[in-house]
C-alpha positions as CSV (number, residue, x, y, z in Angstrom):
1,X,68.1,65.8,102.6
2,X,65.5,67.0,104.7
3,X,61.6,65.3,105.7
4,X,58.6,66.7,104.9
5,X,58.5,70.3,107.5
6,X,61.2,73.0,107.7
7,X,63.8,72.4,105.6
8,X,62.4,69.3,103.5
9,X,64.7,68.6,100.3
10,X,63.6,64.7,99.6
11,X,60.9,63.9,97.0
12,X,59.8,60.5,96.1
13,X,58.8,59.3,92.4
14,X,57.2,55.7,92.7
15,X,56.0,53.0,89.9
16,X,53.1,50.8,90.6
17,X,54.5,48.0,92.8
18,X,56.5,50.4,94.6
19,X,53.3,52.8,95.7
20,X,52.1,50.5,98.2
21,X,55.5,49.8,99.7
22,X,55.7,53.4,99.4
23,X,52.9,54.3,100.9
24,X,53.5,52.0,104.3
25,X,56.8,53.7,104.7
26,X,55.3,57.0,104.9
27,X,52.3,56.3,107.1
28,X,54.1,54.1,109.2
29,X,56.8,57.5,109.1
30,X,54.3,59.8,110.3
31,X,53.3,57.7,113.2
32,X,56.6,57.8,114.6
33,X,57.3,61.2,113.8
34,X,59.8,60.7,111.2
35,X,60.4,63.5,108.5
36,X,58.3,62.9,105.5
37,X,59.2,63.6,101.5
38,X,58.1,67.7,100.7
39,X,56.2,65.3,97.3
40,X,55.4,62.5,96.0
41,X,54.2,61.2,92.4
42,X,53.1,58.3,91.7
43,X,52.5,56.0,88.4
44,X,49.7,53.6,88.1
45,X,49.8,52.8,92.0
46,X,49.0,49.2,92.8
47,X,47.5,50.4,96.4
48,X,44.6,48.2,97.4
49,X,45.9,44.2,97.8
50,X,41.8,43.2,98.5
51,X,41.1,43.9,95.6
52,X,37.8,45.7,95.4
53,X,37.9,48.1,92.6
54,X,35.3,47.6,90.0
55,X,38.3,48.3,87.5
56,X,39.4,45.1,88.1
57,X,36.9,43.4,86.6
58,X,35.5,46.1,84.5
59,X,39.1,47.1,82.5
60,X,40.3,43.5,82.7
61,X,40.0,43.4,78.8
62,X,41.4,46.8,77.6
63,X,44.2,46.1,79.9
64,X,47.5,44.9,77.5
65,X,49.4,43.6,80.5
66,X,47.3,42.2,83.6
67,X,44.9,39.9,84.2
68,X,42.6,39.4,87.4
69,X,44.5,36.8,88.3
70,X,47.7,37.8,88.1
71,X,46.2,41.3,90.2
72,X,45.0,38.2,92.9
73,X,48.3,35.9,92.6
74,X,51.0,38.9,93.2
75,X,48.5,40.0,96.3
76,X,48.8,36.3,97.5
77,X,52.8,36.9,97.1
78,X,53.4,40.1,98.8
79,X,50.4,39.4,101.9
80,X,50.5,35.6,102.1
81,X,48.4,35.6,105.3
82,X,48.9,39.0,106.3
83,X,45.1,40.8,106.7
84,X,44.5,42.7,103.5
85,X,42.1,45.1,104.8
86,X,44.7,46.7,107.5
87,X,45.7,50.3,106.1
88,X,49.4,49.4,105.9
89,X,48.6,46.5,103.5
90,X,45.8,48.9,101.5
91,X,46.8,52.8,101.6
92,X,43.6,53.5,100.4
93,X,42.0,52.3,103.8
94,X,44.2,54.0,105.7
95,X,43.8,57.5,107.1
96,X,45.5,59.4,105.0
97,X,45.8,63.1,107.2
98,X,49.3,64.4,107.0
99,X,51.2,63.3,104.4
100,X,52.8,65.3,101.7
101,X,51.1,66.6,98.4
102,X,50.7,64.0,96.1
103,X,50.2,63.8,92.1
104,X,48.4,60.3,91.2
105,X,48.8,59.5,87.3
106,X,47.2,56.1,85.6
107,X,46.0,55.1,82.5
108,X,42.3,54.7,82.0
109,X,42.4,51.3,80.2
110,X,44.3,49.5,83.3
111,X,43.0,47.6,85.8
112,X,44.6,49.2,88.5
113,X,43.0,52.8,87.3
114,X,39.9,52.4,90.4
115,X,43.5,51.8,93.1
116,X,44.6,55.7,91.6
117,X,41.1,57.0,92.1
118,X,40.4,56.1,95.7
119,X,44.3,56.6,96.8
120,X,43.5,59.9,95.5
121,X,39.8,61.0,94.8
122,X,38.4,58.9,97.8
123,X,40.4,58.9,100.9
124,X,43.4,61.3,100.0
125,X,41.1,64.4,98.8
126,X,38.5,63.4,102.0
127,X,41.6,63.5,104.4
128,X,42.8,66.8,103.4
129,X,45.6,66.1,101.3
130,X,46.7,68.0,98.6
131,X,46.1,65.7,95.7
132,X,45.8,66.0,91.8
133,X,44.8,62.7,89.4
134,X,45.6,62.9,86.2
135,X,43.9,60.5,84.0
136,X,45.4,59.3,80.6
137,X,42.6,58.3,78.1
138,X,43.0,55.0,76.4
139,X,46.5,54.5,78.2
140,X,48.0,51.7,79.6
141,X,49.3,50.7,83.2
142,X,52.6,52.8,83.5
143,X,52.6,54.4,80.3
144,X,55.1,56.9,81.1
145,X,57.8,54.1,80.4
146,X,57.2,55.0,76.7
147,X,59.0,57.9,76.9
148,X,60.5,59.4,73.7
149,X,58.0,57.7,71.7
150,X,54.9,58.7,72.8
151,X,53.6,62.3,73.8
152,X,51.5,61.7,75.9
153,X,54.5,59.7,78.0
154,X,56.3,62.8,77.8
155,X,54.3,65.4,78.6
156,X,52.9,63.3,82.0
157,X,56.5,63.3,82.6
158,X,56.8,66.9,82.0
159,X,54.2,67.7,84.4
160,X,55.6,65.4,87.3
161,X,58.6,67.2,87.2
162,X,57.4,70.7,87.3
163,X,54.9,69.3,89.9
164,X,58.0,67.8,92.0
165,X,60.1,70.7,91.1
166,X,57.3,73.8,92.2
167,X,57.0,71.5,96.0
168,X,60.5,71.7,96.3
169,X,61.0,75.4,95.9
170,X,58.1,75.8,98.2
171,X,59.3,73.6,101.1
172,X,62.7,75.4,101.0
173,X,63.8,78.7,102.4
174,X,65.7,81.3,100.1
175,X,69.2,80.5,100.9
176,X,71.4,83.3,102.2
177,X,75.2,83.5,101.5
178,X,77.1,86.0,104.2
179,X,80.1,87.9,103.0
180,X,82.0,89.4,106.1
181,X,79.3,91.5,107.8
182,X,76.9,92.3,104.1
183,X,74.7,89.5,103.6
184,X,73.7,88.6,100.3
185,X,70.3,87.5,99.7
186,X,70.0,84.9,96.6
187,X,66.6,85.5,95.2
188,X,64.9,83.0,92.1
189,X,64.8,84.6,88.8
190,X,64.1,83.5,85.3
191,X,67.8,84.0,85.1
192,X,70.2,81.9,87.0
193,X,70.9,83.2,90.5
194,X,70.8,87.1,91.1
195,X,72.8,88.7,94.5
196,X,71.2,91.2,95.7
197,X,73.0,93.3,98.8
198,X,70.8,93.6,101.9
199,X,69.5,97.2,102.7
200,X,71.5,98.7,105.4
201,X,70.3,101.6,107.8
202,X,73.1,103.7,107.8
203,X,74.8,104.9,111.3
204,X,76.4,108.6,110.4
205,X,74.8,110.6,112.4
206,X,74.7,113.5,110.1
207,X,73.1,111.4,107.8
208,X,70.5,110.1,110.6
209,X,69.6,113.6,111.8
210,X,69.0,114.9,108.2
211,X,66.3,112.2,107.7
């Protein structure tokens, strides 16, 4: 499993708590030159521990799950002391150039929806990062764990994989399988692989003097 370059295979999937975890890893990664995932997606990302978004507040009562203070009392647990504003602690802070493309989806009645907009709207899209949001009207934080019972669950799902799945093929080269001294070039298809023989310049020299 390659890094994010040449030759990347890995992709990362992340749920909320796991984003800013997540998110550490890989800027910490790219300051020390380690490879990178060719993607990431992540669900209702829990990404700034301050916290400062007006959703917060403002989504506090749509919100089936969380309260403000429990958004306060799990930052307490996971920073303790620690400085909340440094960009390891809040991604969204943090400059973001260089890491891989990145598909942000949330609910809108979550109180972690304004922690998806800047990790992707604010500083992702300012620091030239290939990002899409996607948005889910009236759903709640990590919605996509209603899979099989609710479409919208499993169409985001849908479109994470094909987003995952259209990054991979693009960070990989087509593979080439040699036979003796004839290679054969695997190409993709609707179908499952296709060989296709390499074009050969022939080398009679009848043949090269009629041309």
């Amino acid at each position: 499993m390659g890094g994010h370059g040449p030759g990347r295979a890995a992709a990362a999937c992340r749920p909320w708590a796991a984003t800013g975890c997540a998110c550490t890893g890989d800027l910490a990664a790219r300051e020390a030159g380690l490879p990178q995932p060719a993607a990431v997606v992540t669900f209702s990302p829990w990404a700034d521990l301050t916290p400062t978004g007006e959703s917060v507040r403002s989504k506090e009562d749509a919100d089936p799950i969380f309260t403000e203070a429990d958004v306060r009392a799990y930052a307490d647990l996971y920073a303790a002391s620690a400085d909340r504003t440094h960009p390891l602690a809040s991604p969204p802070l943090a400059d973001l150039t260089g890491p891989p493309p990145l598909l942000v989806q949330v609910g809108a009645n979550e109180m972690l929806l304004d922690d998806a907009v800047r990790l992707a709207g604010g500083r992702a899209g300012a620091d030239d990062v290939d990002v899409t949001l996607e948005t889910g009207p009236g759903l709640p934080h990590v919605f996509q764990l209603n899979h099989g019972r609710l479409d919208e669950a499993d169409a985001a799902l849908d479109r994470a994989a094909r987003f995952l799945t259209t990054q991979l093929k693009a960070s990989l080269p087509a593979p080439i399988v040699r036979l003796g001294a004839c290679p054969l070039i695997l190409r993709r298809r609707r179908h499952p692989w296709r060989a296709e023989p390499a074009r050969r310049r022939s080398v009679d020299p009848d043949v090269d003097g009629a041309e």
